[in-house]
C-alpha positions in Angstrom: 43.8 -40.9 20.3 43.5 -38.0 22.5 43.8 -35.6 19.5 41.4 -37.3 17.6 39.1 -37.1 20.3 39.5 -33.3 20.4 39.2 -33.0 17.1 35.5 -34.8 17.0 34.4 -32.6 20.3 35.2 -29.5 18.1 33.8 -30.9 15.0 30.3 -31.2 17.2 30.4 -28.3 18.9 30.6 -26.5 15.4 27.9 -28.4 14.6 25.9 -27.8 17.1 26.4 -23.8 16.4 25.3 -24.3 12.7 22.4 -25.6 13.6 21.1 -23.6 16.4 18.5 -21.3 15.0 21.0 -17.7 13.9 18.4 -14.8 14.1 20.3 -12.5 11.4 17.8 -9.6 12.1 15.9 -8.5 15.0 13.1 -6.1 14.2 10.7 -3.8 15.7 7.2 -3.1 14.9 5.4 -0.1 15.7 2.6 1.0 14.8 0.7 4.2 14.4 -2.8 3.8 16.1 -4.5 -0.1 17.2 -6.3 0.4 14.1 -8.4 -2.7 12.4 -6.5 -2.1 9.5 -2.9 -2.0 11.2 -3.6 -4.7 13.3 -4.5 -7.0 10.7 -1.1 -5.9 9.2 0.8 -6.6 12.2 -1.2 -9.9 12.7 -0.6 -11.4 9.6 3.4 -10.2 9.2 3.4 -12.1 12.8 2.3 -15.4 10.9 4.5 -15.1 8.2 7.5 -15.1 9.6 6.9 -17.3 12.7 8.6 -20.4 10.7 11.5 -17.9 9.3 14.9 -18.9 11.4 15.9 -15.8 9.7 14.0 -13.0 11.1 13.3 -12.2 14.5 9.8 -9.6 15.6 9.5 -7.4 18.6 6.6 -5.6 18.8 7.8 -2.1 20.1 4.3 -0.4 20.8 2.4 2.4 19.2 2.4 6.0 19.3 -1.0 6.4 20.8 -0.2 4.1 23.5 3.9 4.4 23.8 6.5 3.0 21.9 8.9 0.5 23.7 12.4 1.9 24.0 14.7 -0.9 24.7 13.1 -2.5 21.6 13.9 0.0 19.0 17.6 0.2 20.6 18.0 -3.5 20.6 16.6 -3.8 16.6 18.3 -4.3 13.4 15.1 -2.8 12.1 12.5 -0.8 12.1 9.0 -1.9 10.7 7.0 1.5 10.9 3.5 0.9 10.1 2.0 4.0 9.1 3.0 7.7 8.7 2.6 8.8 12.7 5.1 5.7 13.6 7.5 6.4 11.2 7.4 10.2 12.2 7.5 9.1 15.6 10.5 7.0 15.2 12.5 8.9 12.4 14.1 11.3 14.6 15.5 9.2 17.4 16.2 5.6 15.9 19.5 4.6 14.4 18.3 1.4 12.6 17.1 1.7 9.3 13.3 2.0 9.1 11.2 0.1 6.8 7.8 2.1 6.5 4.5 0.1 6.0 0.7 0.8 4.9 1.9 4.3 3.7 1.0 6.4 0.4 4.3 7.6 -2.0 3.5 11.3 -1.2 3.5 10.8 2.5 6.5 8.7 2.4 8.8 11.4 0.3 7.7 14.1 3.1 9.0 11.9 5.5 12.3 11.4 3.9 12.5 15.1 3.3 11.9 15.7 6.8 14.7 13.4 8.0 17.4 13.7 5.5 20.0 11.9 7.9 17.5 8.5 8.4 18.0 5.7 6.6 14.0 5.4 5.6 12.6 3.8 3.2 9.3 1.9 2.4 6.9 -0.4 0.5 3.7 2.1 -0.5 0.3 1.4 -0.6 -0.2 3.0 -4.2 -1.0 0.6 -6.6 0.4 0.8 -10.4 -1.7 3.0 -12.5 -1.9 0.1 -14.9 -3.3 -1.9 -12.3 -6.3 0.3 -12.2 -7.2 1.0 -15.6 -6.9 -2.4 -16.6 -9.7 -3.0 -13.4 -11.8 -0.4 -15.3 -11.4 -2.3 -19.0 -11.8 -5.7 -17.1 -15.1 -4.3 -15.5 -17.1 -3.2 -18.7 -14.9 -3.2 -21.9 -18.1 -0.6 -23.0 -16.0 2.0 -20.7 -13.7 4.3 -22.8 -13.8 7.5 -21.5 -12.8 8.0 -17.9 -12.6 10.8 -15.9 -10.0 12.2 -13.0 -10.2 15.0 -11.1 -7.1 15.8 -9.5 -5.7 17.9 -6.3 -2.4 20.3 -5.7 -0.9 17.0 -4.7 -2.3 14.2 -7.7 -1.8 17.1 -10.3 1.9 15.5 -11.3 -0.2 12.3 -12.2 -2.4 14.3 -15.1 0.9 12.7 -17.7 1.3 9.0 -15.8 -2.5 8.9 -15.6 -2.8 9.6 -19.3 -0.3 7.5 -20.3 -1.5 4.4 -18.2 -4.8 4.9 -20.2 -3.6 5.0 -23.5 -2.0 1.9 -23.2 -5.4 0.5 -22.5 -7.3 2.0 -25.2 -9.1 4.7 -22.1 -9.2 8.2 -23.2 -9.0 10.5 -20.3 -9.9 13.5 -19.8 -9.1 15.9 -16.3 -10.5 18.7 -13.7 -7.7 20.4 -11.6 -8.6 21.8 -8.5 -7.0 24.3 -5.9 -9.8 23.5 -2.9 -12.7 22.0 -2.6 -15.1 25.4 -3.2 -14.2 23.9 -6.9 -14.9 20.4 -6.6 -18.9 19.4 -7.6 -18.4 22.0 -10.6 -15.0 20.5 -11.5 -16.9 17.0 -11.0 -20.1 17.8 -12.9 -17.9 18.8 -15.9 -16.1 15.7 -16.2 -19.2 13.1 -15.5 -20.8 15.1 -18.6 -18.0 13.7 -20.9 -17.2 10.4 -19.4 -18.6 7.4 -18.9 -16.8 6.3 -15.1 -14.8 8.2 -13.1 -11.5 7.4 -11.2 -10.6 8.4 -8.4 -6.8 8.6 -7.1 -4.9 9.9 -3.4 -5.4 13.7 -2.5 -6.0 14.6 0.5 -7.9 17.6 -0.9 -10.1 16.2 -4.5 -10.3 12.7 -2.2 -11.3 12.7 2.1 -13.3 12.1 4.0 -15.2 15.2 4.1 -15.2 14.8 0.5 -15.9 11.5 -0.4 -19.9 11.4 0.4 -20.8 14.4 -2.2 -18.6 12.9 -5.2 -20.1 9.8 -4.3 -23.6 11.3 -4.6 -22.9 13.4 -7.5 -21.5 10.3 -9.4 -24.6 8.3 -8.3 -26.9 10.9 -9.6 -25.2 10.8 -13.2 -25.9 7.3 -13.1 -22.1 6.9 -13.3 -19.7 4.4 -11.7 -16.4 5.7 -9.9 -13.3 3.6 -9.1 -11.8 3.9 -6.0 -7.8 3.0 -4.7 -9.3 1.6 -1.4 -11.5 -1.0 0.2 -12.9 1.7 2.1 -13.8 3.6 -0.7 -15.8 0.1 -2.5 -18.0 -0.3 1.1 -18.6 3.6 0.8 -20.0 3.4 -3.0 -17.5 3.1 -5.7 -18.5 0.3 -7.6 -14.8 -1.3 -7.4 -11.1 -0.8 -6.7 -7.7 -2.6 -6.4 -5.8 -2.0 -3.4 -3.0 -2.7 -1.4 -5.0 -4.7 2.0 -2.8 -5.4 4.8 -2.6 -8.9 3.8 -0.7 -8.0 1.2 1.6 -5.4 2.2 2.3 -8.3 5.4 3.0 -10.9 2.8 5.6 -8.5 0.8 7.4 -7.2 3.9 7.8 -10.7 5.1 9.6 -11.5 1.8 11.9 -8.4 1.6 12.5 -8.9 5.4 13.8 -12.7 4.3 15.9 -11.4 1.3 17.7 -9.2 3.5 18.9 -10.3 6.1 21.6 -7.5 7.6 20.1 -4.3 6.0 22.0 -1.2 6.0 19.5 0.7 4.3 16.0 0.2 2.8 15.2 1.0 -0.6 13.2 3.7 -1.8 9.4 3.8 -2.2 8.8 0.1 -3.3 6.1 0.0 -5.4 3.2 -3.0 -4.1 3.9 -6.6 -5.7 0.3 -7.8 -4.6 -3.3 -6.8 -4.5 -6.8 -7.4 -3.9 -9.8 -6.2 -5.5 -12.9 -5.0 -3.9 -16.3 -4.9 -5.6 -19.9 -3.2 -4.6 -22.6 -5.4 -5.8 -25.2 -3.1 -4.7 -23.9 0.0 -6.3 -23.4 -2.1 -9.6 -26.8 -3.4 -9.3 -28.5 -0.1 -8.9 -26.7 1.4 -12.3 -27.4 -1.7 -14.4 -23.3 -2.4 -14.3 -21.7 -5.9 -15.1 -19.1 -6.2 -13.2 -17.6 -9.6 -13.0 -16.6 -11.2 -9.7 -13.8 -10.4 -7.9 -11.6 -13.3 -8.9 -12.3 -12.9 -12.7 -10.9 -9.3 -12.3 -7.7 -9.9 -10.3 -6.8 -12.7 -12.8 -7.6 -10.0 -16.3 -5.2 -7.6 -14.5 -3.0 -10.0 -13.6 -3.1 -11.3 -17.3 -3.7 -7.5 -18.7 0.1 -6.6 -17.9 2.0 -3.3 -19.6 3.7 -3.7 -22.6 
């Protein structure tokens, strides 16, 4: 009797330890600056993984402010949201680090620059597919599209092509070294196309030079495509982008799928997107451009072969 007894106190207290809630991962947010942008990105991974019994967030700080210690030694994890966190944190965290809201050039400079961390991310850069369906969804009319690239977007020019092709877009390209280049470069290709696309370069695309091409391409009377919300509310007439609703919603899912990482993958490419459209600017150049819905679902339905 006694045994049996023992036996059934054991059985429950086993019990009892399978179903207490197991936190497999502890992680660590930090973020770069208390940004709109990362904020909403923090804000929504918050929400998604507040029913997860799985996953476990600390927020660790940011690097504007200062970065809580004891939380990036306590984590499993990482989450660096932004290229200043993750440079922040590289050099003096031992858990891997899974970078956020970053672009695929910024994140290999990282990983050059810090051979020995285990870094790794989910990028903001959107398939080029993506975007040139966006274009053919927009006005089917539009076949020729311009791209003027930078030092760093000039290993697109074969991609880029490609990723046109496919959707019947003949491209054409303007290389530049510095912006004492750029209206010419610009001028050239609005001449021969009908809509222009711009794509990450911290020299053809910033913000000091964002307001002249936007001008330029206005004046021509031609529409531009931007990779950013930011860049829509500015003047392109639309884009697809990464928002931080989406990147929260895909590092919620990776975070659940792996549970005791020893490493993160390399750049991740973005599994979700949202499009952004300027009614005004498509107004003002006599642009259909359907609503935003009808475009996510023609790229959604407009995949590569």
């Amino acid at each position: 009797m006694l045994n049996q007894s023992l036996r059934l106190l054991f059985a429950l207290a086993i019990f009892a330890l399978l179903a207490r809630p197991a936190f497999a991962l502890e992680a660590a947010v930090v973020l770069s600056k208390r940004s709109p942008v990362q904020e909403a990105f923090s804000e929504a991974l918050f929400r998604a993984v507040s029913s997860s019994p799985s996953v476990r967030l600390s927020n660790a700080g940011s690097t504007e402010e200062s970065i809580d210690e004891a939380a990036l030694k306590r984590a499993d994890l990482v989450i660096a949201v932004g290229a200043e966190a993750a440079d922040a944190i590289a050099g003096r965290s031992t858990a891997p680090i899974l970078v956020a809201l970053i672009s695929t050039p910024n994140l290999r400079t990282l990983q050059s620059r810090y051979p020995r961390a285990r870094l790794g991310g989910i990028v903001l850069d959107q398939p080029l597919a993506r975007h040139m369906r966006l274009i053919r969804a927009t006005n089917p009319k539009t076949t020729r599209v311009g791209v003027l690239l930078g030092p760093q977007s000039a290993p697109m020019r074969g991609a880029l092509a490609e990723a046109g092709s496919r959707q019947g877009l003949n491209m054409s390209f303007e290389a530049i070294e510095d912006t004492d280049g750029l209206l010419p470069a610009l001028e050239r290709l609005l001449e021969t196309s009908d809509a222009i696309l711009a794509v990450p370069d911290p020299v053809a695309y910033s913000s000091s030079t964002a307001r002249p091409i936007l001008l330029t391409t206005y004046r021509y009377r031609k529409p531009l495509f931007g990779y950013s919300q930011a860049y829509v509310t500015a003047g392109a007439i639309a884009s697809v982008y990464t928002a931080p609703e989406d990147a929260a919603r895909q590092v919620a899912e990776w975070l659940a799928s792996h549970p005791t990482p020893a490493h993160v993958e390399l750049p991740v490419a973005p599994k979700y997107f949202s499009v952004g459209v300027n009614r005004h600017v498509a107004r003002s150049l006599l642009y259909p451009v359907p609503d935003e819905t009808a475009l996510a679902d023609a790229i959604e339905k407009r995949r590569p072969h």
